[in-house]
C-alpha atoms as a printed R data frame, in Angstrom:
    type eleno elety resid chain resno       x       y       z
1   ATOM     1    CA   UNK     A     1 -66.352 -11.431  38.167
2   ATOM     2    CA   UNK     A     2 -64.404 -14.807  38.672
3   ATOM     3    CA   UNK     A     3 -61.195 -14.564  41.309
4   ATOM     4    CA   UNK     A     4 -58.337 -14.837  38.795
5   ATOM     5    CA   UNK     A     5 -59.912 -11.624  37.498
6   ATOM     6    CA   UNK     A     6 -59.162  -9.742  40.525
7   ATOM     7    CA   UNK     A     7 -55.647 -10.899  41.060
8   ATOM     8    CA   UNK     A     8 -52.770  -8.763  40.337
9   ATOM     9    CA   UNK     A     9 -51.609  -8.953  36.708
10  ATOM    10    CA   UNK     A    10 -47.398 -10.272  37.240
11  ATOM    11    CA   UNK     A    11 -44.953  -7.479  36.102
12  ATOM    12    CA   UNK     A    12 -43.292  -8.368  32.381
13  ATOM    13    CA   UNK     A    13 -39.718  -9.404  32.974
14  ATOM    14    CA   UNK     A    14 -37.043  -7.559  30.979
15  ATOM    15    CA   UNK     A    15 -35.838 -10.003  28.511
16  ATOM    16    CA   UNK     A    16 -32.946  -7.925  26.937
17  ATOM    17    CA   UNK     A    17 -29.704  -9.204  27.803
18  ATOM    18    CA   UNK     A    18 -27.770  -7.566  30.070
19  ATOM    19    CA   UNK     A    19 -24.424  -5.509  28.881
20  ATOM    20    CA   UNK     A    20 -20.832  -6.733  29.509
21  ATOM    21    CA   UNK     A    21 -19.693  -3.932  31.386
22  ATOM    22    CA   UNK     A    22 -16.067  -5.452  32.091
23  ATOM    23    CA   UNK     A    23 -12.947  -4.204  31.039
24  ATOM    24    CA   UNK     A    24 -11.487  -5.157  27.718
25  ATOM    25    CA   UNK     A    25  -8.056  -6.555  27.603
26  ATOM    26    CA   UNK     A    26  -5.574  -5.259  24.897
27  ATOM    27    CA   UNK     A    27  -4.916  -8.147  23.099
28  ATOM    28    CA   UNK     A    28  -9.193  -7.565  21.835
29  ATOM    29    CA   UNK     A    29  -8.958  -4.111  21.475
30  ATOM    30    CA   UNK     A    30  -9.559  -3.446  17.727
31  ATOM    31    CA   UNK     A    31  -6.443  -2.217  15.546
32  ATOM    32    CA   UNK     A    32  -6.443   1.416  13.440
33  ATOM    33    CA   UNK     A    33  -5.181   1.674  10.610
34  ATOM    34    CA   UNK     A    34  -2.101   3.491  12.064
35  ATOM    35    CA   UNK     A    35  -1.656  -0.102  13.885
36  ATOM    36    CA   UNK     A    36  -1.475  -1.715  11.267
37  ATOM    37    CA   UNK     A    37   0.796   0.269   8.927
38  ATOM    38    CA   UNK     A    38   3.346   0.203  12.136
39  ATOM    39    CA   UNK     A    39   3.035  -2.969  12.386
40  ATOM    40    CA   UNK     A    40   3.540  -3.789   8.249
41  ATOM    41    CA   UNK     A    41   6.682  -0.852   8.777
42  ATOM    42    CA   UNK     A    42   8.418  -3.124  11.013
43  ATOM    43    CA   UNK     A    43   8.104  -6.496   8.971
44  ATOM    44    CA   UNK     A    44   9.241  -4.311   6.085
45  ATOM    45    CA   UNK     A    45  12.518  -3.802   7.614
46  ATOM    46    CA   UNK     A    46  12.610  -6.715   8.535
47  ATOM    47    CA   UNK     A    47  12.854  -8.748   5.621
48  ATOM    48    CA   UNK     A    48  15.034  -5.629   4.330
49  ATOM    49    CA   UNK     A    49  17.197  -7.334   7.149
50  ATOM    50    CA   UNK     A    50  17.002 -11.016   6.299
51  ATOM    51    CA   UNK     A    51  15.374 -11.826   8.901
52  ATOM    52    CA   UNK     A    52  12.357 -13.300   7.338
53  ATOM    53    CA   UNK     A    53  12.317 -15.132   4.106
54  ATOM    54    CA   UNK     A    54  10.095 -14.022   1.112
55  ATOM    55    CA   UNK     A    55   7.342 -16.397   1.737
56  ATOM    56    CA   UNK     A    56   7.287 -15.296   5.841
57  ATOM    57    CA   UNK     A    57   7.031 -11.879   4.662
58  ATOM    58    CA   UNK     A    58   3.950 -12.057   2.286
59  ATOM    59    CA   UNK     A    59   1.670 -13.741   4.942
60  ATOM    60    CA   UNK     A    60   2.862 -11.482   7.549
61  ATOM    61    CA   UNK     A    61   2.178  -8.488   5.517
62  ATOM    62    CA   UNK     A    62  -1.509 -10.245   4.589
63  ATOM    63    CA   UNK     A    63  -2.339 -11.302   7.951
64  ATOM    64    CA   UNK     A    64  -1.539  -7.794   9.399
65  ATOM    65    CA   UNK     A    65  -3.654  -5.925   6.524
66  ATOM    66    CA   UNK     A    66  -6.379  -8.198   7.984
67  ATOM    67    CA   UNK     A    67  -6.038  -8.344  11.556
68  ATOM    68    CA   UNK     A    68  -9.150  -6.865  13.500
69  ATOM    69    CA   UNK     A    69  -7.608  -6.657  17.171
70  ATOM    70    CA   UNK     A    70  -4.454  -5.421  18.925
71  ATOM    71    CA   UNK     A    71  -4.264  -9.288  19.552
72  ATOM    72    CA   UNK     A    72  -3.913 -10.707  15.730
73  ATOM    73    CA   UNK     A    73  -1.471  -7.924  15.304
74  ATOM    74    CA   UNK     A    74   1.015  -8.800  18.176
75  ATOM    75    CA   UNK     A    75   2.099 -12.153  17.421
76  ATOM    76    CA   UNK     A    76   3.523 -10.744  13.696
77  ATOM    77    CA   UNK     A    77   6.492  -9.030  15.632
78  ATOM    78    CA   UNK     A    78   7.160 -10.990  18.972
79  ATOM    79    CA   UNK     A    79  10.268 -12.726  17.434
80  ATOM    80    CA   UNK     A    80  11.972  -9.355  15.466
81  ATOM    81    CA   UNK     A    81  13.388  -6.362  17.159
82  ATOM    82    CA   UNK     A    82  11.696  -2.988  17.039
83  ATOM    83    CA   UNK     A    83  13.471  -0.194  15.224
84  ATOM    84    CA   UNK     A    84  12.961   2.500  13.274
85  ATOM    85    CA   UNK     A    85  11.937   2.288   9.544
86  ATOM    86    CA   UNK     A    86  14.861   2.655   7.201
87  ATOM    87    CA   UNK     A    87  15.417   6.298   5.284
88  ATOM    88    CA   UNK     A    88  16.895   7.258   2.825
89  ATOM    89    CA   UNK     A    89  16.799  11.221   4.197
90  ATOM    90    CA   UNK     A    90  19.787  12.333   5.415
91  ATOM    91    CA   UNK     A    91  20.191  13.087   9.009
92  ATOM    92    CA   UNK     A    92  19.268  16.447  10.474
93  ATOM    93    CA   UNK     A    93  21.763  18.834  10.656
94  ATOM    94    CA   UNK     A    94  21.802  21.169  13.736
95  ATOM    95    CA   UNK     A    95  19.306  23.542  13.854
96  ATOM    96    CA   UNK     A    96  17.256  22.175  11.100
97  ATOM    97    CA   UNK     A    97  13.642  22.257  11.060
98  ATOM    98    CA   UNK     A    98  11.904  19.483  13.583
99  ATOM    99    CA   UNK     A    99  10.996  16.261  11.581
100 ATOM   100    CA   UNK     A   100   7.367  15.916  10.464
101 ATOM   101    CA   UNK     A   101   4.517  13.650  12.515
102 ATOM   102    CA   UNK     A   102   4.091  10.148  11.305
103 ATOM   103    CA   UNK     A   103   2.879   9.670   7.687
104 ATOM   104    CA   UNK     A   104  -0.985   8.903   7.597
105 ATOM   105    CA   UNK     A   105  -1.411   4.897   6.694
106 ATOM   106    CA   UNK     A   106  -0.927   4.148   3.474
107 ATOM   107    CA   UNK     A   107  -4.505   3.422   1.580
108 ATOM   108    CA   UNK     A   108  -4.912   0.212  -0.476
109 ATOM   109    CA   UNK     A   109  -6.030   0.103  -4.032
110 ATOM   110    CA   UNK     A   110  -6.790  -2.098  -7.092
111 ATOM   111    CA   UNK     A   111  -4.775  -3.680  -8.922
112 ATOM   112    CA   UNK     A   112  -6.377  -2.388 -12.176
113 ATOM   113    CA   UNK     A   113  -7.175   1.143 -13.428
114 ATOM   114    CA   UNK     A   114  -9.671   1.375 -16.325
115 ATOM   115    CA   UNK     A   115 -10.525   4.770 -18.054
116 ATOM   116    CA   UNK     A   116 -12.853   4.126 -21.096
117 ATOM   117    CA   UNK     A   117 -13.977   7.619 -22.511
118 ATOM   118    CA   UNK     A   118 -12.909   9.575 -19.290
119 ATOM   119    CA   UNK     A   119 -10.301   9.421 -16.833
120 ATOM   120    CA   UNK     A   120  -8.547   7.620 -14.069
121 ATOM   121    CA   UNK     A   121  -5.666   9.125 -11.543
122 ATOM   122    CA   UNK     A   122  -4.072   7.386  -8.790
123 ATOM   123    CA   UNK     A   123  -1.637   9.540  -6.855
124 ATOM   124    CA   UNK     A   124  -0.683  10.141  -2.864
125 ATOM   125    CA   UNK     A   125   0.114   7.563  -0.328
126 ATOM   126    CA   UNK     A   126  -1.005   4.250  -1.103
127 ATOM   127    CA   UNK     A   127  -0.225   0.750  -1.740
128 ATOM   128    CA   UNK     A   128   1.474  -1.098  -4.658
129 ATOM   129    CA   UNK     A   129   1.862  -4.075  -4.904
130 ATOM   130    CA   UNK     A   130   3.517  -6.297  -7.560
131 ATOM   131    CA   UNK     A   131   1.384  -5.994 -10.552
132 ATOM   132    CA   UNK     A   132  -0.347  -3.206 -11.983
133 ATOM   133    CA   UNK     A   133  -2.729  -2.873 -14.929
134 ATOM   134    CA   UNK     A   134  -3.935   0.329 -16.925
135 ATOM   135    CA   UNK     A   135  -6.712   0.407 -19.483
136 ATOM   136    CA   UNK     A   136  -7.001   3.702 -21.711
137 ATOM   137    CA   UNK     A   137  -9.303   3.601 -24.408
138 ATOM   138    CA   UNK     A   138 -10.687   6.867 -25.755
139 ATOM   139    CA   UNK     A   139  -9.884   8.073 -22.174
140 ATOM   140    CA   UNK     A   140  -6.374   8.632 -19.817
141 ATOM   141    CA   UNK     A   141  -4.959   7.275 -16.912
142 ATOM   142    CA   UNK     A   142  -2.274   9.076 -14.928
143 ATOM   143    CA   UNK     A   143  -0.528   6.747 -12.130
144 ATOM   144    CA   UNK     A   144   1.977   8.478  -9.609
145 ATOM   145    CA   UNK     A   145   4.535   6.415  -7.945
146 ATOM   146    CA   UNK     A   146   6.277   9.398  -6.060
147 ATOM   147    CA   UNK     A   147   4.588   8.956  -2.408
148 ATOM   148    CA   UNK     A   148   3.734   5.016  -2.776
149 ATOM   149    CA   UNK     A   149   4.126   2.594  -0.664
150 ATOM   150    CA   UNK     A   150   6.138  -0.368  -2.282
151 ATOM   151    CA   UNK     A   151   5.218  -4.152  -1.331
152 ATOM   152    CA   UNK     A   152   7.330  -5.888  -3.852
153 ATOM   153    CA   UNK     A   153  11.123  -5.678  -5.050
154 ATOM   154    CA   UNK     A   154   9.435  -5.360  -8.493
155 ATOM   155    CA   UNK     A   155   6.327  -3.459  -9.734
156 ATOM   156    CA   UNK     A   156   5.009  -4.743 -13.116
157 ATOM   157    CA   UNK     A   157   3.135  -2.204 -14.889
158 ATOM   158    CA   UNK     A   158   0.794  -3.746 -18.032
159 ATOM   159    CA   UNK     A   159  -0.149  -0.842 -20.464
160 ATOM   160    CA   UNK     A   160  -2.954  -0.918 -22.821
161 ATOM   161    CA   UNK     A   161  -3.735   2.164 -24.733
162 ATOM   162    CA   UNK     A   162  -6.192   2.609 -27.448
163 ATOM   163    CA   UNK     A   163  -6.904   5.781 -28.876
164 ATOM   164    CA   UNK     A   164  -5.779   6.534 -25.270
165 ATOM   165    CA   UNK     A   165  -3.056   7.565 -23.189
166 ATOM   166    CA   UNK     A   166  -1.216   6.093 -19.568
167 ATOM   167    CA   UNK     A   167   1.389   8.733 -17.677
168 ATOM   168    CA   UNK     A   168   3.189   7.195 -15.113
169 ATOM   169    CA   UNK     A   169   5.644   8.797 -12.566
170 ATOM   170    CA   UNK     A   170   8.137   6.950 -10.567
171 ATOM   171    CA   UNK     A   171  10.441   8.373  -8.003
172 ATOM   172    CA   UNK     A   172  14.106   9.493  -9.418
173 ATOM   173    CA   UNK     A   173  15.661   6.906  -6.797
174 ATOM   174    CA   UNK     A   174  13.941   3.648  -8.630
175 ATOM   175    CA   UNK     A   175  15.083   1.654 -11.587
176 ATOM   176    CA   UNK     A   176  13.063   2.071 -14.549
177 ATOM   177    CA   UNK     A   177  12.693  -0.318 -17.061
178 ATOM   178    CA   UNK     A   178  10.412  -0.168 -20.084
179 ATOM   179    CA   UNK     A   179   9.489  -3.460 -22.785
180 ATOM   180    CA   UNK     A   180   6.642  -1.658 -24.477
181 ATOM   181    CA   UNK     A   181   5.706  -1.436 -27.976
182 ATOM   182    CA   UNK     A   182   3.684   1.855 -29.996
183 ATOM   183    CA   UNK     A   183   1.166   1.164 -32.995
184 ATOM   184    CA   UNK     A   184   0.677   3.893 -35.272
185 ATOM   185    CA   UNK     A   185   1.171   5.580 -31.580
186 ATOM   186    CA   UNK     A   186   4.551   6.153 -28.908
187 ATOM   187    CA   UNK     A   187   5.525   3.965 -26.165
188 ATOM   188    CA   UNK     A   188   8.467   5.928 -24.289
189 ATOM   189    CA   UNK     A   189   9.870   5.298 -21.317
190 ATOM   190    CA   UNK     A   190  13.006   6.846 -19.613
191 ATOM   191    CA   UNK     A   191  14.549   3.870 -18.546
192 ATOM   192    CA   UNK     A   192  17.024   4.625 -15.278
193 ATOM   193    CA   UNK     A   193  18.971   2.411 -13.137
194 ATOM   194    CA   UNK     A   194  18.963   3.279  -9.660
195 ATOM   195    CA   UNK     A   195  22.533   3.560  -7.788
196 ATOM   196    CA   UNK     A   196  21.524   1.676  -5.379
197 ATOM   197    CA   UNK     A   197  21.073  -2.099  -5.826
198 ATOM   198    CA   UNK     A   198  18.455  -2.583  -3.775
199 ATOM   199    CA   UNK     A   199  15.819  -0.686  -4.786
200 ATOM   200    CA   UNK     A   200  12.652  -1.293  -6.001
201 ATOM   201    CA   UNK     A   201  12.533  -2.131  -9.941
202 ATOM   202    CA   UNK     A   202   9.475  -0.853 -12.363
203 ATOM   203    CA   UNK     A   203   8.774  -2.347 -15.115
204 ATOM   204    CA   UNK     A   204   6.442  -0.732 -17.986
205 ATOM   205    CA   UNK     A   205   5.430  -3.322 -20.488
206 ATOM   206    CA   UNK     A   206   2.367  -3.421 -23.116
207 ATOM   207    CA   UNK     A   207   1.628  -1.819 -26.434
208 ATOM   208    CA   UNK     A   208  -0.214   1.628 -27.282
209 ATOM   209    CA   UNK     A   209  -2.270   1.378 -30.647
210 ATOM   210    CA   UNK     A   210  -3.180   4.908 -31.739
211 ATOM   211    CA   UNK     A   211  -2.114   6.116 -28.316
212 ATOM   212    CA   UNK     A   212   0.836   6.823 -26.185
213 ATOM   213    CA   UNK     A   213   2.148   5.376 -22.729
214 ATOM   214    CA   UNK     A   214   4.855   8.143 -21.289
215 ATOM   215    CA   UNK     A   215   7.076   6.770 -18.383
216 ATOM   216    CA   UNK     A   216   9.456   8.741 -16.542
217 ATOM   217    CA   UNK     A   217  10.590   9.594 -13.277
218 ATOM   218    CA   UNK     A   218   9.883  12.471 -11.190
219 ATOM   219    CA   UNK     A   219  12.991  14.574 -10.236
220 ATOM   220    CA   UNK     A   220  13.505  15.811  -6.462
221 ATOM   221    CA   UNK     A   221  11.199  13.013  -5.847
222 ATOM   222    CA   UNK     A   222  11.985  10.074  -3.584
223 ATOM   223    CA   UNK     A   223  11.106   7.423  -1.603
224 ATOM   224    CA   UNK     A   224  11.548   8.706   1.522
225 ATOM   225    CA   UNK     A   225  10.558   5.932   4.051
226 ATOM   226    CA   UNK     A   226  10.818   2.841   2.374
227 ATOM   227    CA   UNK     A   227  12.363  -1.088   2.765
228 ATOM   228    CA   UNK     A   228  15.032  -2.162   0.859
229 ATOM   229    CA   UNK     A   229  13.686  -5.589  -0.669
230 ATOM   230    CA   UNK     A   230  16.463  -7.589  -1.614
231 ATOM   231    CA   UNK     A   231  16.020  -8.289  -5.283
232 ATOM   232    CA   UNK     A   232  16.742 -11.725  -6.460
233 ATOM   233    CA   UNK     A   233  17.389 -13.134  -2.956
């Protein structure tokens, strides 16, 4: 047996790398979804406010949806006061019951609904933005505006309905418009204007062939914690 046979054998060295057991700053901890809907509250109001233009709004609102860290989110607010969203609710009277914990984020969604042979619903709190389309053939889709989130001073609605039909509900404090035509089916909507100027506009447009579209808005329903987008500033 040769010498290098009988010499100890070196120990393997540990090759994984070692963990970063440091303290993370804020600015990289990584944003909830709560963080970001406060965050997308406050631009809201915001623009409600004039204090950001259209165009300042929209990539604010984008880059906050997107932003991964306490960090990305900050830098969205650092030039606007803090506040309070705007409601429409009116304030509390004495001995009234407490107000309600914070609304759960608002969930985002496509910009299409198809229901071929079935169905499609849409309904709670979630995001809408400015355009909308629904597909019915042989099959119903049911969209309710009553708890959404609005993004835009004007929702566009595009209805196509074949041997279909598309409900939609709105809340009773939105204007309600309706350019829609019915083949050999009904198209109605309950147009409304809302008494206040500034809020949000929905438009229901398209044709229903065979079918029906139904439009109307939900009474004791309303936006309750929304922005007043300035429309046509």
């Amino acid at each position: 047996m040769s010498k290098s046979e009988l010499q100890p054998r070196p120990e393997p060295q540990d090759r994984r790398p070692a963990l970063d057991t440091a303290p993370v700053a804020e600015a990289e901890l990584r944003a909830s979804d709560a963080d970001r809907e406060r965050i997308a509250e406050l631009l809201r109001d915001a623009y409600a406010e004039g204090r950001l233009t259209m165009e300042e709004h929209s990539e604010r609102i984008e880059a906050a949806y997107q932003a991964r860290t306490l960090g990305e989110l900050a830098p969205l607010t650092r030039d606007l006061p803090t506040h309070r969203p705007i409601s429409m609710e009116k304030a509390p009277q004495a001995g009234s019951r407490p107000a309600a914990g914070p609304l759960t984020p608002a969930r985002s969604e496509s910009p299409s609904m198809v229901a071929i042979f079935g169905g499609a619903s849409r309904k709670g709190r979630w995001r809408v933005g400015s355009h909308l389309k629904a597909v019915a053939i042989f099959g119903g889709v049911e969209i309710d505006l009553t708890d959404a989130v609005f993004e835009s001073p004007e929702v566009v609605i595009e209805v196509t309905a074949v041997f279909g039909g598309v409900e939609i509900k709105v809340p009773e404090n939105v204007t309600l418009q309706g350019a829609g035509v019915g083949i050999f089916g009904g198209f109605e909507v309950q147009e409304q204007t809302s008494a206040d100027p500034y809020a949000p506009v929905v438009l229901v447009k398209g044709a229903a062939v065979f079918g029906g579209c139904e439009a109307k808005p939900r009474r004791g329903k309303k936006l309750k914690e929304w922005v007043r987008k300035q429309l046509g500033e």
